[in-house]
C-alpha positions in Angstrom: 15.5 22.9 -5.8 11.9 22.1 -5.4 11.3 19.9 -3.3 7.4 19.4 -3.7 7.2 15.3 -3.8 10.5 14.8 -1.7 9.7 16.6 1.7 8.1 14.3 4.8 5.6 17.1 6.6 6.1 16.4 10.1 2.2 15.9 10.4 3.3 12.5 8.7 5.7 11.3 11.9 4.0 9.3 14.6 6.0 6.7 15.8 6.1 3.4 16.6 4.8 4.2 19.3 1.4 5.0 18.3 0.7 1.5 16.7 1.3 0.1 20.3 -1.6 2.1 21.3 -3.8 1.4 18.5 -6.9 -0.5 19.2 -6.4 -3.9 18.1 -9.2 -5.7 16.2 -9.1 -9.3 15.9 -10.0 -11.1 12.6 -10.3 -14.8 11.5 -8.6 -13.7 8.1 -7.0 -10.4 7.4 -6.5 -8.7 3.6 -4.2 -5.5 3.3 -4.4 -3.7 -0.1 -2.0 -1.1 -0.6 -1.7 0.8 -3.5 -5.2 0.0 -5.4 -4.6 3.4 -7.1 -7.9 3.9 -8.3 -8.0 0.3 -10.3 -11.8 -0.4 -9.7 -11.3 -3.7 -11.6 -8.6 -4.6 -8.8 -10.9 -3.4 -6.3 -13.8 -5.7 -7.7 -11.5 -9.0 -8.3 -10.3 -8.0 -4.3 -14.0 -8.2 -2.9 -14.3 -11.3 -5.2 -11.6 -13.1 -3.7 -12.7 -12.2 -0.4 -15.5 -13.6 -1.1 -14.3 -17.0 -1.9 -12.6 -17.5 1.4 -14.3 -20.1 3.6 -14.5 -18.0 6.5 -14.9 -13.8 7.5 -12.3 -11.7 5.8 -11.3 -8.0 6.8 -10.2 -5.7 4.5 -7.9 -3.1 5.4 -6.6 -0.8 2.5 -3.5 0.9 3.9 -3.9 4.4 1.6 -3.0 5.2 -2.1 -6.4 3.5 -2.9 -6.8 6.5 -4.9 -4.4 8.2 -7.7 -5.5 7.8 -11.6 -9.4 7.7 -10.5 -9.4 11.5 -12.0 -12.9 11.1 -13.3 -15.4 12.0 -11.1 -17.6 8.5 -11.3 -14.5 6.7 -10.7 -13.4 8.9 -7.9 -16.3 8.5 -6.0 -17.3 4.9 -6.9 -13.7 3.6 -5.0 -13.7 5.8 -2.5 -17.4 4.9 -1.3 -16.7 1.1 -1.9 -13.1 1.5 0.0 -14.8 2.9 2.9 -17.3 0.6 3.3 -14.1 -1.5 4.8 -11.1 -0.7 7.1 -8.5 1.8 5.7 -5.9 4.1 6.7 -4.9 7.0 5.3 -2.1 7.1 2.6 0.0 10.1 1.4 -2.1 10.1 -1.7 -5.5 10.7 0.3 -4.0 12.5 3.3 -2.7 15.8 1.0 -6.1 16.0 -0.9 -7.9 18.1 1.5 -4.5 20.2 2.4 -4.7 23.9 1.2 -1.1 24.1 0.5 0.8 22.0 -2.1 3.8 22.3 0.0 4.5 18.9 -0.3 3.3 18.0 -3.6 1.6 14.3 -3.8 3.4 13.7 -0.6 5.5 10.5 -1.7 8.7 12.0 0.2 10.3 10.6 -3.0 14.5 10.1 -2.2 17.1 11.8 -4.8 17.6 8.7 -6.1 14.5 9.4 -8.2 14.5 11.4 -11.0 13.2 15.3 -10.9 10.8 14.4 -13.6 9.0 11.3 -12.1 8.8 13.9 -8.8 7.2 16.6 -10.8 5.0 14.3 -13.0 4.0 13.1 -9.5 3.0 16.1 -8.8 1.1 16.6 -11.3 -1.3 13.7 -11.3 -1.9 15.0 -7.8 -3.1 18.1 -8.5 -5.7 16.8 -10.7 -6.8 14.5 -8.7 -7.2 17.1 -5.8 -9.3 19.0 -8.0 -11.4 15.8 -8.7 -11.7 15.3 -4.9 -12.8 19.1 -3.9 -15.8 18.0 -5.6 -16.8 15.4 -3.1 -16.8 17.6 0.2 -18.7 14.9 1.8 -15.5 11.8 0.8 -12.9 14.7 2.0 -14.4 14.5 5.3 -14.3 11.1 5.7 -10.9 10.6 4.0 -9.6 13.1 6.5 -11.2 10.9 10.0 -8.6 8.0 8.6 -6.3 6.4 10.8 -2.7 6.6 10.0 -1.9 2.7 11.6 -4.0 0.1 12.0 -3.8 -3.1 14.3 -5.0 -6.7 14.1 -4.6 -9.9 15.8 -4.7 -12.8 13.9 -4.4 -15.9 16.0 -1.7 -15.5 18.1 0.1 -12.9 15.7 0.2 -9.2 16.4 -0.2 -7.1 13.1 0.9 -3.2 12.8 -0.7 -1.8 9.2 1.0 1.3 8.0 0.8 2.8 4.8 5.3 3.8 4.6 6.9 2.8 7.9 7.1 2.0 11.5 7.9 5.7 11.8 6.0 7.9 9.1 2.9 7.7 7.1 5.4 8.0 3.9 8.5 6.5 5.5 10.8 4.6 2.7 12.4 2.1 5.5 10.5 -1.0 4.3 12.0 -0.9 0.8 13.6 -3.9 -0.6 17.2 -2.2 -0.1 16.8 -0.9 3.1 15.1 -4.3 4.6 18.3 -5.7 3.7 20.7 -3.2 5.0 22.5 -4.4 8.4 23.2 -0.8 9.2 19.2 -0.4 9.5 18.9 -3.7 12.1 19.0 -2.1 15.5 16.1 0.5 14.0 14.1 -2.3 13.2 14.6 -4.3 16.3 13.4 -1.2 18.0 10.7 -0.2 15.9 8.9 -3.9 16.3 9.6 -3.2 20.6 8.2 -0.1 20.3 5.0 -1.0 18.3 4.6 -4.1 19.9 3.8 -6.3 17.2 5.2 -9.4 15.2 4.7 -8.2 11.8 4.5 -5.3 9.8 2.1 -5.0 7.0 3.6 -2.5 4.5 3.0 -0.3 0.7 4.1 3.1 -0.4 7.5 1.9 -2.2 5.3 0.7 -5.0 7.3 -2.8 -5.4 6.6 -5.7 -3.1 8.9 -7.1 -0.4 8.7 -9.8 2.4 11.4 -10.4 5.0 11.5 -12.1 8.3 14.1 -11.0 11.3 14.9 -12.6 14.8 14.0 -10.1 17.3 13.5 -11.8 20.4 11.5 -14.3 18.0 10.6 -14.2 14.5 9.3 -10.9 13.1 8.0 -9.9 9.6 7.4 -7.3 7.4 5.4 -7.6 4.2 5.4 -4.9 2.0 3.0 -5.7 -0.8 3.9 -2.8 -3.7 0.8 -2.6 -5.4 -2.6 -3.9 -5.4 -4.0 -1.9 -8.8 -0.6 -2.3 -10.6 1.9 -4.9 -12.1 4.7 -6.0 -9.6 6.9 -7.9 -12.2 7.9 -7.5 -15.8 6.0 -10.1 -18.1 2.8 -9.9 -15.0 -0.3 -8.2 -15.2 -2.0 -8.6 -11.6 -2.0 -7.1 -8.2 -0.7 -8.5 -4.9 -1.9 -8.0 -1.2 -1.0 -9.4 1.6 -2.9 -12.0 3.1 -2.9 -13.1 7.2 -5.3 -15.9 8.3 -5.8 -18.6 10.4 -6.3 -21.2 7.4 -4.2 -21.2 4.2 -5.6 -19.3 0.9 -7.7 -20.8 -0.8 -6.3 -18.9 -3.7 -2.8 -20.1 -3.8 0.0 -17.7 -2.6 3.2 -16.5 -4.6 5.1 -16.9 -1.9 4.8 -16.9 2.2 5.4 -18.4 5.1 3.9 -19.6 8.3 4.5 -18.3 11.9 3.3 -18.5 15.1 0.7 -21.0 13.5 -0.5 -18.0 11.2 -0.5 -18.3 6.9 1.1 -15.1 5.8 1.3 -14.9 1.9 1.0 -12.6 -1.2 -1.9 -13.2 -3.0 -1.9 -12.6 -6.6 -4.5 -9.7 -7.7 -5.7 -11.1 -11.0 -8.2 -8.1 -12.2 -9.3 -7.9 -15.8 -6.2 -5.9 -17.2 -7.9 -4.7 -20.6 -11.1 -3.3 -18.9 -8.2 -1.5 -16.8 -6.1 -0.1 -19.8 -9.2 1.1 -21.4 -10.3 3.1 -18.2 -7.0 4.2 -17.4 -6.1 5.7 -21.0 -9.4 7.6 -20.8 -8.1 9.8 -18.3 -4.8 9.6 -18.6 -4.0 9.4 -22.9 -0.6 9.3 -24.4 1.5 12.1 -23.5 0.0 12.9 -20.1 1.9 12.6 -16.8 0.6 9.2 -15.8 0.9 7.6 -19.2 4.7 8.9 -18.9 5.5 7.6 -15.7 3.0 4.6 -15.9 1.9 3.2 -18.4 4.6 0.9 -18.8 4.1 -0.6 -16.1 0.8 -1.2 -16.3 0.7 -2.8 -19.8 4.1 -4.4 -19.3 5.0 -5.0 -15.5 7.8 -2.9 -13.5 12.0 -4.3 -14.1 11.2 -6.6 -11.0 11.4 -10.1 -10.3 9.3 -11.7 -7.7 12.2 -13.8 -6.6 14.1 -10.5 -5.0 10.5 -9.7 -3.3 10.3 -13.0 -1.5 14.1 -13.7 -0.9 14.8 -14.6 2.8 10.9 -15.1 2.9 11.1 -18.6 4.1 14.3 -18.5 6.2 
């Protein structure tokens, strides 16, 4: 079988560990945006909302800011206004300067999705790769990205990883495995290891928040998707959103611990600019339309009620 878009290269693996020795950066109010997937209308309602906070806001995309940006002005125009901010490297970004396809678009997909999602995948990849060898100068800079991040906000410690405690496209903070017991001692580690209170997660492409008590309460928030729907009937975005003050936006749901607002903030970009760009480059028929398209004009089979369940425990 091929297993391009399944395999985890090894150069993906750092470890807990590493987030522990991150340098930590302190901010008053902390975004993370994973998985704006080339949406430059997401992007532009993000920096909008940002901007509408009472106080300093970082922004940390945590990869995948790039996938259906195939054209070359929207390519460039999200990766130059991405890394005017924090960011780490995603799967997406980190295979576009590799000279092997080996591993595809590097999602590390599990067999419980279907060869032809994989492939198409795959596919949307490759094009974009070609996009990007345009752009030596963006390669170079995409390739200096961290794989973690780490914050402090007030008093809470915050790893930022674009899959999992372990690997850059790690599946362990999915919905289902957050709620498997047989994964608890793995967790319990993983927050030890890395030192930190919460875990700011993407790369399963639907959103999830749970808390755990490990030697006091610990969190991981796993936003899905910033450019994309996250529930059937919805059109907008979500990030996650750390501060010192509530939203001034409003949250779907969140929480509050060690004195710090944690919540998912609803992304609410202008959804028929988006269609129109994203049906330029990818029309009916084309590999992203087939897996996507969907989604975007009609929301993912997803509740928000599963993504927040236990989020207030």
């Amino acid at each position: 079988m091929n297993k391009s878009g399944r395999i985890c290269p090894l150069r993906y693996h750092y470890g807990a560990g590493a987030i522990a020795a991150a340098p930590e950066r302190p901010a008053e109010t902390l975004y993370v945006i994973g998985g704006l997937y080339g949406n430059l209308q997401a992007l532009a309602a993000v920096e909008a909302m940002a901007g509408a906070e009472p106080g300093p806001v970082t922004l940390c995309f945590n990869g995948d800011f790039n996938w259906f940006n195939v054209d070359a002005a929207g390519y460039r125009a999200i990766n130059e206004r991405v890394l005017r901010h924090d960011a780490i490297v995603g799967n997406v970004e980190a295979e576009l300067g590799e000279e092997s396809a080996d591993a595809g678009c590097g999602c590390a997909y599990p067999e419980t999705v279907a060869a032809a999602v994989v492939e198409r995948s795959n596919q949307i990849h490759a094009r974009l790769k070609r996009t990007a060898a345009q752009y030596p100068d963006l390669l170079g800079r995409l390739s200096a990205l961290p794989m973690v991040a780490r914050y402090r906000v007030g008093s809470m410690r915050i790893g930022v990883v674009h899959g999992d405690a372990e690997s850059l496209a790690g599946w362990r903070f999915d919905a289902a495995r957050l709620d498997d017991a047989k994964e608890d001692s793995w967790r319990a580690a993983a927050f030890a290891r890395a030192a930190v209170d919460a875990f700011a997660s993407t790369h399963t492409c639907l959103p999830s928040t749970r808390l755990f008590n490990y030697d006091g309460v610990k969190l991981v928030a796993n936003n899905g998707a910033a450019g994309m729907p996250n529930e059937r009937g919805a059109r907008f975005g979500i990030l996650t959103r750390f501060g010192v003050s509530p939203s001034p936006h409003g949250c779907l749901y969140g929480h509050s611990i060690q004195g710090v607002h944690v919540g998912a903030l609803a992304i609410h970009y202008d959804d028929a600019a988006w269609q129109q760009s994203f049906l330029r480059n990818w029309p009916p028929g084309s590999p992203a339309w087939l897996s996507y398209y969907e989604r975007i004009s009609m929301g993912p089979e997803f509740r928000l009620q599963a993504a927040a369940e236990l989020a207030a425990a």
